[in-house]
Backbone as JSON Lines, residues from 0, in Angstrom:
{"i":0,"aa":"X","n":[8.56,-5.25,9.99],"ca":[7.89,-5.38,11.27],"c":[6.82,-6.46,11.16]}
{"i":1,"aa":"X","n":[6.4,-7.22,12.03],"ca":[5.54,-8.48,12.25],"c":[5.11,-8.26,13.77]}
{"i":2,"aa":"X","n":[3.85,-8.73,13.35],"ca":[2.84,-8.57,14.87],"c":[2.04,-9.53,14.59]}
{"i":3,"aa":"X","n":[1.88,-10.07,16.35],"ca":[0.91,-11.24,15.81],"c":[0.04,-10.92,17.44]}
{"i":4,"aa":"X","n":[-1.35,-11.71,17.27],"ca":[-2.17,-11.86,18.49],"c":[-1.27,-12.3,19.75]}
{"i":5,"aa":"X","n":[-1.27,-11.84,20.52],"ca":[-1.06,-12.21,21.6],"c":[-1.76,-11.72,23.0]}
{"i":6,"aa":"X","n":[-2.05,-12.36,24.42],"ca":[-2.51,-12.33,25.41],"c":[-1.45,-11.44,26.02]}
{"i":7,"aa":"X","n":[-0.43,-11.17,26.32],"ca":[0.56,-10.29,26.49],"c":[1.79,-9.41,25.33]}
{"i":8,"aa":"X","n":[1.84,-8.33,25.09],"ca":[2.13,-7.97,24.37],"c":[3.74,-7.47,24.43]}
{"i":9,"aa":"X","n":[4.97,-8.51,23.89],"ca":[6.03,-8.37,23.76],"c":[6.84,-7.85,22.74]}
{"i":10,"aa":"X","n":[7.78,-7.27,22.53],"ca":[8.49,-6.65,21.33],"c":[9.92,-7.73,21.28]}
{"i":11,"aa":"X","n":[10.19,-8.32,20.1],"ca":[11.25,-9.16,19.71],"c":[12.52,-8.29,18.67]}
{"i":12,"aa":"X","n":[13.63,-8.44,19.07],"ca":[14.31,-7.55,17.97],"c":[15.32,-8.62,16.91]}
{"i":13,"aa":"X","n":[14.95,-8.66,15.9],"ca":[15.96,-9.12,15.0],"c":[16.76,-9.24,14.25]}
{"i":14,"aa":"X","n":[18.02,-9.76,14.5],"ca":[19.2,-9.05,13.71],"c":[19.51,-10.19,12.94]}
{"i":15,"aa":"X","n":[20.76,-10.21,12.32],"ca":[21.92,-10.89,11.61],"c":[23.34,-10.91,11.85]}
{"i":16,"aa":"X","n":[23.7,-12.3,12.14],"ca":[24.58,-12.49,13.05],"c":[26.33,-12.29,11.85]}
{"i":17,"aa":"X","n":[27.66,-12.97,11.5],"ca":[28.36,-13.01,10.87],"c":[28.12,-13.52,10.17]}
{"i":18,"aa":"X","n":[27.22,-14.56,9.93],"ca":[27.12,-15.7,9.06],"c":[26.05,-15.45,7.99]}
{"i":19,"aa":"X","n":[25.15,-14.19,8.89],"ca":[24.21,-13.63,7.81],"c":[22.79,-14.41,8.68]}
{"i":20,"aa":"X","n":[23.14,-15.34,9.48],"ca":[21.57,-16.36,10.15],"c":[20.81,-15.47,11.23]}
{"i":21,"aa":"X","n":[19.78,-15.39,11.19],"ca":[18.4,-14.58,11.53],"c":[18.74,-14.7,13.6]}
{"i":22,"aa":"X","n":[18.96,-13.77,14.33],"ca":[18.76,-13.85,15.67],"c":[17.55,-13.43,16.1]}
{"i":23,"aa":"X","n":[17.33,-14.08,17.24],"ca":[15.58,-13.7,17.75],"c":[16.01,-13.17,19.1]}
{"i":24,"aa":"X","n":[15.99,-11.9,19.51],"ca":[16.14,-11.49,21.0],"c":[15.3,-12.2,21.73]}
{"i":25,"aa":"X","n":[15.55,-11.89,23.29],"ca":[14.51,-12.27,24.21],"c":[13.36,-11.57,24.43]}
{"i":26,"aa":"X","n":[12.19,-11.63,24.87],"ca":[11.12,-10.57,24.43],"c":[11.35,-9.5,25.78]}
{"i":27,"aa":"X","n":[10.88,-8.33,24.77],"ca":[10.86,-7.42,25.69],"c":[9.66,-6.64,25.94]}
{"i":28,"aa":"X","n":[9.13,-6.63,27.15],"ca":[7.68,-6.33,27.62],"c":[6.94,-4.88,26.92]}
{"i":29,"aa":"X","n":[6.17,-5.02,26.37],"ca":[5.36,-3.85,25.94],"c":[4.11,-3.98,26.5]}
{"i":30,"aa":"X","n":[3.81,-4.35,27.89],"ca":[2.04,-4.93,27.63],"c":[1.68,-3.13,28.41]}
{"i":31,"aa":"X","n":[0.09,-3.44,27.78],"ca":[-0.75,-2.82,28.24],"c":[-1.75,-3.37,28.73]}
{"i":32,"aa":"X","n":[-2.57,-3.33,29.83],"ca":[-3.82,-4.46,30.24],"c":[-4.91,-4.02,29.76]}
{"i":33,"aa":"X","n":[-5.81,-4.37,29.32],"ca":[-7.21,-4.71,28.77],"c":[-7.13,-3.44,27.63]}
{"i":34,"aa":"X","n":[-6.27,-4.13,26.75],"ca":[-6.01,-3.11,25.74],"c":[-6.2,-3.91,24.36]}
{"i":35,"aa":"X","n":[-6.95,-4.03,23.2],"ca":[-6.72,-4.41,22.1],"c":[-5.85,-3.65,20.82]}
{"i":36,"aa":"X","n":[-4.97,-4.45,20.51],"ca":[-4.22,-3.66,19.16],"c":[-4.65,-3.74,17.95]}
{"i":37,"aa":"X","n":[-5.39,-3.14,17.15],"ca":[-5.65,-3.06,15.74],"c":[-5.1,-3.39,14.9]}
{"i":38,"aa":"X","n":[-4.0,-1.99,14.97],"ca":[-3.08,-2.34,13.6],"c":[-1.51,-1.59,14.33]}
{"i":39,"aa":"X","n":[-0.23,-2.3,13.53],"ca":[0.77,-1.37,14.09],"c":[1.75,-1.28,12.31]}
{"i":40,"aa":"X","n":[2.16,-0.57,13.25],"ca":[3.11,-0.14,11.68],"c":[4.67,0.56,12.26]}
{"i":41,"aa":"X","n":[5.83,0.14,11.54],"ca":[6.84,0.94,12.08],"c":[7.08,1.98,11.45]}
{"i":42,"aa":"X","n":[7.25,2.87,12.21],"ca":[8.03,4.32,11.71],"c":[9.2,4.69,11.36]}
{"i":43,"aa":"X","n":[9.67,5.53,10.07],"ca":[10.8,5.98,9.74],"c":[11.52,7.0,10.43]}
{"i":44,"aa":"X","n":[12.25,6.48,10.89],"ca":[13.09,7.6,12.34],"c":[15.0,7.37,11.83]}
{"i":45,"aa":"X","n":[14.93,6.96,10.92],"ca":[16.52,7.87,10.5],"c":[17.37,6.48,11.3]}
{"i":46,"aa":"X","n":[18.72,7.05,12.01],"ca":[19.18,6.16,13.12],"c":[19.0,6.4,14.12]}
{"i":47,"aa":"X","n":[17.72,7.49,14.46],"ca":[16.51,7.41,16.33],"c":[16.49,5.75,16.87]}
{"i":48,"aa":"X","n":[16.17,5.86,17.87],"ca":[15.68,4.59,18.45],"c":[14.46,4.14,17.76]}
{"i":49,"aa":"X","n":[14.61,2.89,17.37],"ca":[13.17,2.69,16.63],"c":[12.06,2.26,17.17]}
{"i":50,"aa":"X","n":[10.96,2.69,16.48],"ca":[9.67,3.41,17.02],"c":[8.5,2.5,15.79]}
{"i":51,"aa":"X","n":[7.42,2.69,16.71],"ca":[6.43,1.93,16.42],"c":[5.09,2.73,16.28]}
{"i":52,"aa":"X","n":[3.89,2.64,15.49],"ca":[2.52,3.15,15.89],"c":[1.48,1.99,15.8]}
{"i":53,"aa":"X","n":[0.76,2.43,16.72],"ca":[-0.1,1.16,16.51],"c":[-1.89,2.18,17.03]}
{"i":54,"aa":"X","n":[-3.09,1.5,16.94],"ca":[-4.35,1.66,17.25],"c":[-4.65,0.27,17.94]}
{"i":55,"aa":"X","n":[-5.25,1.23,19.04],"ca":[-5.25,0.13,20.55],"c":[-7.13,1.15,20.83]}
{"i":56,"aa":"X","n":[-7.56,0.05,21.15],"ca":[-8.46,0.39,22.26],"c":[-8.5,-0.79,23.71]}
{"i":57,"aa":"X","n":[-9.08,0.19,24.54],"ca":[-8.75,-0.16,26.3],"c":[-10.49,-0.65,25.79]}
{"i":58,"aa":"X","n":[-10.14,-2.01,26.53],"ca":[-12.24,-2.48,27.05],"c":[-12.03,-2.49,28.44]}
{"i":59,"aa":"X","n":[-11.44,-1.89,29.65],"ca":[-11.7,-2.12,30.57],"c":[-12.97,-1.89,30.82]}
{"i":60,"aa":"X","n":[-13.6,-0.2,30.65],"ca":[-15.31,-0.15,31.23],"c":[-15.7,-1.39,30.4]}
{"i":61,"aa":"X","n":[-15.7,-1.22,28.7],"ca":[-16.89,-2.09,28.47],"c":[-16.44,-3.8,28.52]}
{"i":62,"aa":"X","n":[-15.77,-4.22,29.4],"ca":[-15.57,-5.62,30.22],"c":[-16.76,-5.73,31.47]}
{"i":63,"aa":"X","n":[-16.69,-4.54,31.85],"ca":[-17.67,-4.32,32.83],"c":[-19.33,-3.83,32.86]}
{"i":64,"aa":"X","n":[-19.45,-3.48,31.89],"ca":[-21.04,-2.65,31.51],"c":[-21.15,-3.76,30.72]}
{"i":65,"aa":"X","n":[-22.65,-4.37,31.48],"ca":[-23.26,-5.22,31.12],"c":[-24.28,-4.99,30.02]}
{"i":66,"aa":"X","n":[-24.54,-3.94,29.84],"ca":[-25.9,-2.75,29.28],"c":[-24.97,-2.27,27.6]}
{"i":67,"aa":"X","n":[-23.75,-2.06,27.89],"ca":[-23.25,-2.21,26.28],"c":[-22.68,-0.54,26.0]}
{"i":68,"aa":"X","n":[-23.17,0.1,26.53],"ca":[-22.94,1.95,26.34],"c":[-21.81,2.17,26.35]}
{"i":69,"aa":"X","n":[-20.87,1.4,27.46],"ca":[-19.46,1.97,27.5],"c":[-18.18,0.91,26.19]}
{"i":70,"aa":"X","n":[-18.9,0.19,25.3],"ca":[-18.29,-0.57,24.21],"c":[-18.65,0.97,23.12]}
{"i":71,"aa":"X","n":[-19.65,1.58,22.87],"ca":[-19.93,2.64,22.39],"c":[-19.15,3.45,22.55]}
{"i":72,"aa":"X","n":[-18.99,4.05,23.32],"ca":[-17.88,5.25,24.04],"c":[-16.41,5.27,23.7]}
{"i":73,"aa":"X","n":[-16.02,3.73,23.93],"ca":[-14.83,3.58,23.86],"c":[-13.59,4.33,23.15]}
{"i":74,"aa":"X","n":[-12.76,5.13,23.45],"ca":[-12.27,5.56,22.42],"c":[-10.71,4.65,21.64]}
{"i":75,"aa":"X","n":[-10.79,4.62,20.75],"ca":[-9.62,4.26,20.14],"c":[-8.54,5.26,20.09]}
{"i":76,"aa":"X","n":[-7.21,4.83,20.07],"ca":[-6.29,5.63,20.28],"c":[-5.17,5.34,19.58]}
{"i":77,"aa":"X","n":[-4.31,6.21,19.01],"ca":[-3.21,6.66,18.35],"c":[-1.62,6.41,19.33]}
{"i":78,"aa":"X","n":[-1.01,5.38,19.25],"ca":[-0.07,5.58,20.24],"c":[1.23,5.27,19.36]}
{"i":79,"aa":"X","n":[2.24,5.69,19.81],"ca":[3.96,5.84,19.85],"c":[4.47,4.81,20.53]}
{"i":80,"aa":"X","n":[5.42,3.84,20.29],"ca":[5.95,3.08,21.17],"c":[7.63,3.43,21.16]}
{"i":81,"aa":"X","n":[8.66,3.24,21.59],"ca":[9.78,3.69,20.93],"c":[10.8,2.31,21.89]}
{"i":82,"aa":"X","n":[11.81,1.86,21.03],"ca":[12.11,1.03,21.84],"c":[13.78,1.63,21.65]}
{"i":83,"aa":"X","n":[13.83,1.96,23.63],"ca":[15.11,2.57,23.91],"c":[16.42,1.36,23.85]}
{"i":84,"aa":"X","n":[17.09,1.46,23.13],"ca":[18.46,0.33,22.48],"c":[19.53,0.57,23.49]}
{"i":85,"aa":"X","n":[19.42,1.49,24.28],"ca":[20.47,1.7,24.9],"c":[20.1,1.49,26.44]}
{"i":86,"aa":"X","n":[18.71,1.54,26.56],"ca":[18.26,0.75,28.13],"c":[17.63,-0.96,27.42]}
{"i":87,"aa":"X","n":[17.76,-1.57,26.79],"ca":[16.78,-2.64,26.01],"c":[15.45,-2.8,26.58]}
{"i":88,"aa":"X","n":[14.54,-1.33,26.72],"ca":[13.39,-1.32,26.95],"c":[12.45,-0.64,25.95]}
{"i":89,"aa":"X","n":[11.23,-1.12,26.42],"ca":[10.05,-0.25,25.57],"c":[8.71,0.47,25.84]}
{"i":90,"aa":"X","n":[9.59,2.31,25.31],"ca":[8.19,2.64,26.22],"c":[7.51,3.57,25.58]}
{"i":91,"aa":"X","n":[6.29,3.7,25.84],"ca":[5.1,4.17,25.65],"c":[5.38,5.65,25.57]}
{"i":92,"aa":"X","n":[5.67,6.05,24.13],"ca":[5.9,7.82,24.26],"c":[4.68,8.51,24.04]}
{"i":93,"aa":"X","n":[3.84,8.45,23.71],"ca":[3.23,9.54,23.72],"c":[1.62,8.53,22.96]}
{"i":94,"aa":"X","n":[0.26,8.81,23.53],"ca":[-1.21,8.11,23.32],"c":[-1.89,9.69,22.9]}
{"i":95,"aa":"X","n":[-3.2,9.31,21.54],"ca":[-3.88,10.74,21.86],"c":[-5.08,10.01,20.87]}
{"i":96,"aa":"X","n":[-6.52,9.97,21.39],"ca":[-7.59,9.71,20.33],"c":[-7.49,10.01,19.31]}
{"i":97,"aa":"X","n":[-8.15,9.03,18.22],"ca":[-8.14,9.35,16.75],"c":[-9.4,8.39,16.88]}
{"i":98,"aa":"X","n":[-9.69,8.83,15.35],"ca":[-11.18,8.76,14.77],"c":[-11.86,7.25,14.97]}
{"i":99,"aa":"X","n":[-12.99,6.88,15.68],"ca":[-13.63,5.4,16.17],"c":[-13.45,4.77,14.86]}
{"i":100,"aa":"X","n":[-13.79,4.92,13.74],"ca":[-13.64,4.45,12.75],"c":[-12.37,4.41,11.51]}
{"i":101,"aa":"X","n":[-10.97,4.44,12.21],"ca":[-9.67,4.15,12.11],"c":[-9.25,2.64,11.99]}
{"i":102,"aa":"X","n":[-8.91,2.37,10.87],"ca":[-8.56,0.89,11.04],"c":[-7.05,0.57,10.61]}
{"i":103,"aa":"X","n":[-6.66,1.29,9.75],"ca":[-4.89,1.26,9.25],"c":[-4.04,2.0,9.51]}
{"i":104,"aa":"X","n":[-3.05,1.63,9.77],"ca":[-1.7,3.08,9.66],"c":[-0.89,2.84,8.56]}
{"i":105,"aa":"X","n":[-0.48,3.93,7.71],"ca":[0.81,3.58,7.07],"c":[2.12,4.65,7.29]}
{"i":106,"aa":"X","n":[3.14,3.98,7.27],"ca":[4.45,4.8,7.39],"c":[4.6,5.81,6.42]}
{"i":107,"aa":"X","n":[5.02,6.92,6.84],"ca":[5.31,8.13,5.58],"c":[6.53,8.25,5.76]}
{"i":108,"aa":"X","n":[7.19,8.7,4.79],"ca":[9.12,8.18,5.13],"c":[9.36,9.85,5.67]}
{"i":109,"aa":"X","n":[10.71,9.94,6.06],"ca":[11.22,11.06,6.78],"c":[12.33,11.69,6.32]}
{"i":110,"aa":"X","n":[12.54,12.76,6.83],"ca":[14.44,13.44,6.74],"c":[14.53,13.76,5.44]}
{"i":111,"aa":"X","n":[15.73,14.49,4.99],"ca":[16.55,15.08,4.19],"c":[17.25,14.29,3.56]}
{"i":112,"aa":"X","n":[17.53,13.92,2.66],"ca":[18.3,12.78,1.54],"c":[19.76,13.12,1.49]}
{"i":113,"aa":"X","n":[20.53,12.86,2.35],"ca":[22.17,13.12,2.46],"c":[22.74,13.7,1.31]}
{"i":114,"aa":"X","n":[22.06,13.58,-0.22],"ca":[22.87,14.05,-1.77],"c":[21.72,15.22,-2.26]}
{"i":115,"aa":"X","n":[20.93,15.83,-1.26],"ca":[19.87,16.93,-1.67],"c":[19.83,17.8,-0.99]}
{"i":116,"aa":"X","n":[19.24,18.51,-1.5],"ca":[18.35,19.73,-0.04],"c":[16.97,19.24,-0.02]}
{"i":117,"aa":"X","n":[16.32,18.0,-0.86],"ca":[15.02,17.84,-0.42],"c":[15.2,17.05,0.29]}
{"i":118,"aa":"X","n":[13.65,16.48,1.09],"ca":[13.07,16.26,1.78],"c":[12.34,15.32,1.78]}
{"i":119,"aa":"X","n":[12.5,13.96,1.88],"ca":[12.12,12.58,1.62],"c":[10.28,12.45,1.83]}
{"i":120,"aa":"X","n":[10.21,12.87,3.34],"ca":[8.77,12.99,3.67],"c":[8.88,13.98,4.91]}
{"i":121,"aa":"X","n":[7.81,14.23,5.89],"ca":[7.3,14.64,6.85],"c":[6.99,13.74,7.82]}
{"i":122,"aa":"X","n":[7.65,12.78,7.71],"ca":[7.86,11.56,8.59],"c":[6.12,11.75,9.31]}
{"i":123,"aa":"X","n":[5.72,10.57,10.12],"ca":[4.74,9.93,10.99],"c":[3.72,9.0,10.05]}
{"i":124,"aa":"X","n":[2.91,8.89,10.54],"ca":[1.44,7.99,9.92],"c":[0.76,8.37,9.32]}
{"i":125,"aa":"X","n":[-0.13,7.68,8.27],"ca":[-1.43,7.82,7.66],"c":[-2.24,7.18,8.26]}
{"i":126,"aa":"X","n":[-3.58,7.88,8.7],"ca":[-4.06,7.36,9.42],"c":[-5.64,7.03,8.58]}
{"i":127,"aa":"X","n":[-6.04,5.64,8.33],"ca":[-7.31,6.1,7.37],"c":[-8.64,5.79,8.55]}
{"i":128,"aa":"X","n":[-9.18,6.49,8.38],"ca":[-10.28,7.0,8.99],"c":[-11.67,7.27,8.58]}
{"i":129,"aa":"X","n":[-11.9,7.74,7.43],"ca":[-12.85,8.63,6.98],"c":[-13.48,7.26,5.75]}
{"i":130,"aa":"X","n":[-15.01,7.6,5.61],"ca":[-15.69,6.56,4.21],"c":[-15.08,5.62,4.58]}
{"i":131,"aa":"X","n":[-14.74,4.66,2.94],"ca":[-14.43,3.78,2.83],"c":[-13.63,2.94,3.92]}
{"i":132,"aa":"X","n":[-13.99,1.53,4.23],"ca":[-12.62,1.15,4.87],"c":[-11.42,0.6,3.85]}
{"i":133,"aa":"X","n":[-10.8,0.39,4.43],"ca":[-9.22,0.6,3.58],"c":[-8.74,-1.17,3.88]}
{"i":134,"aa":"X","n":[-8.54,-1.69,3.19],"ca":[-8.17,-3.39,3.57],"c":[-6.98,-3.82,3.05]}
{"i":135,"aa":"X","n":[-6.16,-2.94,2.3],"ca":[-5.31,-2.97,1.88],"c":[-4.13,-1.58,1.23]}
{"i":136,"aa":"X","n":[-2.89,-1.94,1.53],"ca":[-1.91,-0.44,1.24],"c":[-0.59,-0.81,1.0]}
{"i":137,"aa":"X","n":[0.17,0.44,0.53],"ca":[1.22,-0.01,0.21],"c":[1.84,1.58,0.37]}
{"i":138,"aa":"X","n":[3.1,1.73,0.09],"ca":[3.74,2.94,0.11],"c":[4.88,2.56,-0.75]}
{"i":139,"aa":"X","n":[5.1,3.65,-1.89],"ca":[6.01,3.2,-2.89],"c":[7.32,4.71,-2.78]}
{"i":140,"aa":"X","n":[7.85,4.41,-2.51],"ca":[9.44,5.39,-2.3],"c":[9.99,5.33,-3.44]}
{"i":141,"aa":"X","n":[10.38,6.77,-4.11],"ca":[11.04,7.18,-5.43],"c":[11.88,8.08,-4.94]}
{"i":142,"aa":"X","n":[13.16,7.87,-5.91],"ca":[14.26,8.92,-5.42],"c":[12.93,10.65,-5.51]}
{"i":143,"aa":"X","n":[13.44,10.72,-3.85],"ca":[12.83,12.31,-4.04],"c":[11.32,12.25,-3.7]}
{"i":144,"aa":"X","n":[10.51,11.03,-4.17],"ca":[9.33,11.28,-4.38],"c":[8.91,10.01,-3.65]}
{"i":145,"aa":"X","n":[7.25,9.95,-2.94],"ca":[6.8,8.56,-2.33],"c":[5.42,8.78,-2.37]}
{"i":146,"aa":"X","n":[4.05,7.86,-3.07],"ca":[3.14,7.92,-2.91],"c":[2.3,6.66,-2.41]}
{"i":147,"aa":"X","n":[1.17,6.59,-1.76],"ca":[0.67,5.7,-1.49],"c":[-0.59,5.32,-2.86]}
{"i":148,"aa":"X","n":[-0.53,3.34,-2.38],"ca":[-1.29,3.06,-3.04],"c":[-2.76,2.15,-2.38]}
{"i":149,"aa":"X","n":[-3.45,2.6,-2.01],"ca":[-4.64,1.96,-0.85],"c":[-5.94,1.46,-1.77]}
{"i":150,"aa":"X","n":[-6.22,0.26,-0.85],"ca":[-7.24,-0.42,-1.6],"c":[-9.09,-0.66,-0.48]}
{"i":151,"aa":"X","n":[-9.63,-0.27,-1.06],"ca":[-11.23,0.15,-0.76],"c":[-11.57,-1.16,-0.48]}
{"i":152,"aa":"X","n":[-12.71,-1.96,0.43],"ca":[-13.55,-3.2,0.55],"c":[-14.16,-3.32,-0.94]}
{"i":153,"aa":"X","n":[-13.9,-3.0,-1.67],"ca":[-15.46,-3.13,-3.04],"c":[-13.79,-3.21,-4.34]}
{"i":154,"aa":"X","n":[-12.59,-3.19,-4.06],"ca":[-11.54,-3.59,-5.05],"c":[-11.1,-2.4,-5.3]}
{"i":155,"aa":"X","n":[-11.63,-1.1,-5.08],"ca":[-10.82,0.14,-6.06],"c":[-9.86,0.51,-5.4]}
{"i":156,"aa":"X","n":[-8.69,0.89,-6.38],"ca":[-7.05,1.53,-5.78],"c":[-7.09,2.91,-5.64]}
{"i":157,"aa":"X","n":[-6.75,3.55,-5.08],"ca":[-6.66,4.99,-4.93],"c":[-5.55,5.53,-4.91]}
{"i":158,"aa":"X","n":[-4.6,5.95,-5.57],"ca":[-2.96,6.6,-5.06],"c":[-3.39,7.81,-4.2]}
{"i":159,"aa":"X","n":[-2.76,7.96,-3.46],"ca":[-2.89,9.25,-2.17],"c":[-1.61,9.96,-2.25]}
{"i":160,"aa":"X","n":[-1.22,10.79,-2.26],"ca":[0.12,11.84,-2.28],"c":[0.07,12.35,-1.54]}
{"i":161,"aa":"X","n":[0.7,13.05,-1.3],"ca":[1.22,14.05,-0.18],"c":[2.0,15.17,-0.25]}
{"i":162,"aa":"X","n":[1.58,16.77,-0.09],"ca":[2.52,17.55,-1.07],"c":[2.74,18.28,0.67]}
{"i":163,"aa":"X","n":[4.09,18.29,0.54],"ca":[4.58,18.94,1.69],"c":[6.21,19.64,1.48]}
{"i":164,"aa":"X","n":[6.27,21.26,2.27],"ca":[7.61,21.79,2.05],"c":[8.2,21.15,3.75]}
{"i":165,"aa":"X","n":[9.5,20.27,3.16],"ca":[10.37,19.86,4.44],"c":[9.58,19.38,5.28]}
{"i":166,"aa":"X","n":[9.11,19.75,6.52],"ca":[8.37,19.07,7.39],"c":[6.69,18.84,7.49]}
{"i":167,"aa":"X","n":[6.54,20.1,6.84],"ca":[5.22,20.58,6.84],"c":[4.16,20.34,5.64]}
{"i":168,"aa":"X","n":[3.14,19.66,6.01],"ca":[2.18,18.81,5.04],"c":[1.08,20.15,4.37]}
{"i":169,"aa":"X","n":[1.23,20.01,2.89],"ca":[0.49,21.15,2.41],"c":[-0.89,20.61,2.35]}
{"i":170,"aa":"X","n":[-0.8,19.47,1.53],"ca":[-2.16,18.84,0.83],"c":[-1.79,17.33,0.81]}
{"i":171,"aa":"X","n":[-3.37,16.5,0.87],"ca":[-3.42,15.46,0.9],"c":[-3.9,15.08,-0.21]}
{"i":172,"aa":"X","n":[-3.47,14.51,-1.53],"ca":[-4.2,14.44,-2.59],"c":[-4.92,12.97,-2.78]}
{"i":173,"aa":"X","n":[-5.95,12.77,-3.52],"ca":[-6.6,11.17,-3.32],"c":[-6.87,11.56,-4.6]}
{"i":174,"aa":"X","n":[-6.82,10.1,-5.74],"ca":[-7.33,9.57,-7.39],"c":[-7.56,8.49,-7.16]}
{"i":175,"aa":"X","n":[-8.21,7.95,-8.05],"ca":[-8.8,6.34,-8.51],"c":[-7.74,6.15,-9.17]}
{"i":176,"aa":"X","n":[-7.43,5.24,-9.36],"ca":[-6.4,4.47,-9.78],"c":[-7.2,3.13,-10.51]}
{"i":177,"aa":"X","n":[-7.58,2.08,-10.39],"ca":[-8.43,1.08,-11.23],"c":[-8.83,0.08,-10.06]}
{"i":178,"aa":"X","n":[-9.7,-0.85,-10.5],"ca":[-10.55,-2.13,-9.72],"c":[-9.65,-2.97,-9.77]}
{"i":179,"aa":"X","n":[-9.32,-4.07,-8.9],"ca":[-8.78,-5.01,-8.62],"c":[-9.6,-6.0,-7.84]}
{"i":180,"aa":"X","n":[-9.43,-7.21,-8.28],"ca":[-9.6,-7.85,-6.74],"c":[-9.14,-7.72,-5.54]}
{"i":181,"aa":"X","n":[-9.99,-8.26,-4.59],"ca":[-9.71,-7.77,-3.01],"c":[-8.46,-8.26,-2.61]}
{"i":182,"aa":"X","n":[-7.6,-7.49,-2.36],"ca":[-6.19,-8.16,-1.9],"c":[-6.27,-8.45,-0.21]}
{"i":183,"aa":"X","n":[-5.27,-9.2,-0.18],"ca":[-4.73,-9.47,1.36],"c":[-3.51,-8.31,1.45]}
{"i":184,"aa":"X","n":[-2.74,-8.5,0.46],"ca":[-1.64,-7.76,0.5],"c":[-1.3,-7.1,-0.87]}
{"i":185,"aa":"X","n":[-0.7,-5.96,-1.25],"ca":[-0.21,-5.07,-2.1],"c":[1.7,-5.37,-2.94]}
{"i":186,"aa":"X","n":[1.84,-5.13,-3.39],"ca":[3.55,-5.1,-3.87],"c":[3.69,-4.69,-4.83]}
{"i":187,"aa":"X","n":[4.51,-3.5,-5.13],"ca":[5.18,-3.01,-6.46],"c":[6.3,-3.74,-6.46]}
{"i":188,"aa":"X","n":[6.67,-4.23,-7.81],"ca":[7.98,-4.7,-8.15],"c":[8.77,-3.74,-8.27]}
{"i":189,"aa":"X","n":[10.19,-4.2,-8.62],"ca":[11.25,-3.04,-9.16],"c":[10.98,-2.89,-10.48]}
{"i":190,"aa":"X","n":[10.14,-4.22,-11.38],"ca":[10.44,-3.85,-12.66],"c":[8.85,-2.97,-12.55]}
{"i":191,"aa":"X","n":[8.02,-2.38,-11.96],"ca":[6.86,-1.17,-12.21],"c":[5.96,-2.11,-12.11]}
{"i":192,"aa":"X","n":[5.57,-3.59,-11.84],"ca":[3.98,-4.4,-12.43],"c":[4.02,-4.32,-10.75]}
{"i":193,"aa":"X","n":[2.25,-4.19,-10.74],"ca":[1.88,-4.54,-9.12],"c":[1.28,-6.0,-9.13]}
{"i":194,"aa":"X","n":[1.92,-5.99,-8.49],"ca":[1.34,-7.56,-7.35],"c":[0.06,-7.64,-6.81]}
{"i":195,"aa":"X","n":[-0.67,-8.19,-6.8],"ca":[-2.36,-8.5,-5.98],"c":[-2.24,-9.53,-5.35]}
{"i":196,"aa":"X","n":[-2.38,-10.05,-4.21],"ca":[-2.06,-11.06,-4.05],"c":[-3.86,-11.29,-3.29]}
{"i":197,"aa":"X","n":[-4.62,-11.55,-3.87],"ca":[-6.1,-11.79,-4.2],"c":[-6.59,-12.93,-2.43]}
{"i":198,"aa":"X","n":[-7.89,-11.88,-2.12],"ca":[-8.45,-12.76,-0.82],"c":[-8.85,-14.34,-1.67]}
{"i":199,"aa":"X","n":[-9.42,-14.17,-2.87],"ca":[-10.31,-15.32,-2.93],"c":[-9.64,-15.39,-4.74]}
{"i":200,"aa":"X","n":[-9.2,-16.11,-5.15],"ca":[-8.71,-16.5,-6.57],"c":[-7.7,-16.51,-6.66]}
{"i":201,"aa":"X","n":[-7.64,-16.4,-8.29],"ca":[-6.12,-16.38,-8.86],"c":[-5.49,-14.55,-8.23]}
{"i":202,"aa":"X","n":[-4.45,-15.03,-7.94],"ca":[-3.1,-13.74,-7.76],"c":[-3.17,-12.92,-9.39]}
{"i":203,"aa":"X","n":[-2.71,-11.7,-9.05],"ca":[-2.89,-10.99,-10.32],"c":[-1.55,-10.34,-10.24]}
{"i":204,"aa":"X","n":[-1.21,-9.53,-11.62],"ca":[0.24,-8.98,-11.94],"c":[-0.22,-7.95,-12.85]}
C-alpha cells in the first residue's frame, strides 16, 4: 500500500497484466472534506474486499475558530475504508475516536492457516497511542507466529507480541529489544539481519 499527500483523496488499484507490467487503475474517489490523514495502513482480510485503516482528523470547526479551542478539541479518529471490487467503489465502513495522541497503525495478520487449527492473528490494527511516539515499525510473520518490531523517537526497539486464543486478544506484551539509530524505515531480511535504514547517516545491518 502507498499513500501520498493529496488535496483530494483517491484510491488507485494495481495489478499485473500477462506480461507481468505494473497497471495503474483510474482513481477512485475516497474524499472526505476538511479531513487530514495521518497515517493509513492496509488490512489483512483473507480474499474480503480489501480494506484499509487510516487516522484522519476533520479541521472543519478549527478552520473556523479564530481563538484556537476548537484545534484542541478536535478529535482524531480511527476509520475503515473497504474498497467494494464488485461495485469499483470505496466506502467508508465504519469511523470511531481513538486516542489525540495516536500517530501509527500497524496491520496484525488474520484467519486460520489452511494446514492448522491455529490461528495466524486476530486480524485489525495496532494502534500506538500511549508515551513514547513511535517513528518507526515493522511486523514480522512466522509460520504460526508474528511479532512486532517498533522504534521510539530517542532509537530504542521494542518487540510487542500479542498472545491471543483464535480471535480473541489475551495480552499485549512490550520488551526492549536494543538502540539503533533513528530509522525512516524498518526490514527484516529472510536471512534474520535487520535493516535500519537511518534518518541521518550510514544505513545499518
Amino acid at each position: 500500500m502507498i499513500a501520498a499527500m493529496e488535496k483530494a483523496k483517491v484510491v488507485y488499484i494495481l495489478n499485473r497484466d500477462a506480461a507481468a507490467k505494473l497497471k495503474i487503475s483510474s482513481p477512485l474517489e475516497a474524499h472526505k472534506a476538511n479531513a487530514i490523514i495521518l497515517h493509513v495502513v492496509g488490512l489483512d482480510v483473507g480474499f474480503d474486499n480489501p480494506t484499509f485503516a487510516a487516522l484522519e482528523v476533520d479541521y472543519t470547526e478549527s478552520d473556523q475558530d479564530a481563538a484556537g479551542e476548537a484545534f484542541s478539541n478536535a478529535q482524531k479518529m480511527l476509520t475503515y475504508h473497504e474498497l467494494d471490487l464488485s461495485l469499483n467503489h470505496v466506502v467508508r465502513k465504519w469511523s470511531e475516536p481513538t486516542d489525540p495522541r495516536a500517530n501509527m497503525l500497524l496491520q496484525i495478520p488474520r484467519g486460520q492457516a489452511a494446514s492448522s487449527d491455529r490461528y495466524d492473528g486476530p486480524s485489525g490494527v495496532l494502534d500506538s497511542e500511549r508515551g513514547r511516539i513511535i517513528t518507526a515499525a515493522l511486523m514480522h510473520k512466522m509460520k504460526g507466529a508474528f511479532f512486532f518490531l517498533v522504534q521510539s523517537e530517542e532509537g530504542d526497539l521494542y518487540k510487542v507480541t500479542i498472545e491471543h486464543e483464535e480471535q480473541e486478544v489475551k495480552a499485549l506484551k512490550i520488551k526492549y529489544f536494543d538502540t539503533v539509530p533513528v530509522a525512516s524505515s524498518l526490514c527484516i531480511l529472510k536471512s534474520g539481519f535487520l535493516f535500519v535504514a537511518a534518518d541521518f547517516g550510514n544505513h545499518h545491518l
